[in-house]
C-alpha positions, 0 to 999 in steps of 0.5 A: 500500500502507498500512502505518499509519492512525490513528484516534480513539476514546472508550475508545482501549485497548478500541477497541485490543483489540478491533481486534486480535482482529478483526485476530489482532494484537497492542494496545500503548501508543504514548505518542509522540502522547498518553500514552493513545495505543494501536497495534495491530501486525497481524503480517502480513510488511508490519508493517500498524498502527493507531493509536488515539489519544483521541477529541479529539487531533488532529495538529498541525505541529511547528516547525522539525526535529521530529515532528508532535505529538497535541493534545487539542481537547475535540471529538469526533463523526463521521468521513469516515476509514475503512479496509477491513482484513483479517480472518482471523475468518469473518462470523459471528465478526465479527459476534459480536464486534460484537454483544458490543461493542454496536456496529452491524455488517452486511454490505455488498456494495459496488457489486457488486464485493465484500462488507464488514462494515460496523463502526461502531466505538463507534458512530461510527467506520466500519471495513470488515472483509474475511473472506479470501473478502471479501478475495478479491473486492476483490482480483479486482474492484478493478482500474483496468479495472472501476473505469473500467467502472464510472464508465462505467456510472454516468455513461451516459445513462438510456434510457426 
């Protein structure tokens, strides 16, 4: 289970609220990593948040007894980081509000098991966006039996 993730943006309070539309939570300042730092509560029982921190702050490791620290590197671009979150929103919604951000958005069935929407958040940042139907198949399709079914399935010989 995940509680918290982290995430980098160019507009970290506008990649914030619209995070927290998609999610029907709620964006507030988090200064503890960079004083332009962002968390979006989602409200659910598990108190699930994401943090949206400045495109070139990476975390760095304190010294001794204390807590890691956000550093600004003046880098930004691509990331393998991702997340697949929960929406209440239908395809259709999410799809508006990816189309009124100017962000590319489309949905993907992946490996057959369940479907996404697939958001590239500014345009660089891959979210995976769960309708409650979405949110349905990944849960009937993502257990160790079909995932190992699957590995089966891709490691077989081809037959001609």
């Amino acid at each position: 289970m995940i509680y918290h993730f982290s995430i980098a943006a160019h507009r970290p309070r506008h990649v914030a609220g619209v995070i927290a539309e998609l999610w029907g939570g709620d964006a507030l300042l988090f200064p503890p990593v960079s004083k332009d730092g962002w968390i979006v509560l989602a409200g659910d029982e598990r108190r699930s948040a994401i943090e949206v921190y400045p495109i070139d702050t990476v975390l760095r490791e304190a010294e001794g007894d204390a807590d890691a620290y956000g550093e600004s590197t003046g880098h930004a671009g691509y990331t393998a980081t991702h997340a697949a979150i929960a929406t209440s929103l239908t395809q259709e919604q999410v799809m508006a509000v990816a189309a009124r951000e100017g962000w590319p958005a489309k949905y993907r069935m992946r490996g057959g098991m369940f479907g996404v929407v697939e958001l590239w958040i500014e345009g660089r940042q891959m979210m995976e966006l769960m309708t409650p139907e979405m949110q349905a198949e990944y849960v009937a399709s993502m257990t160790t039996a079909n995932w190992r079914a699957m590995l089966d399935a891709f490691r077989a010989p081809a037959t001609t």
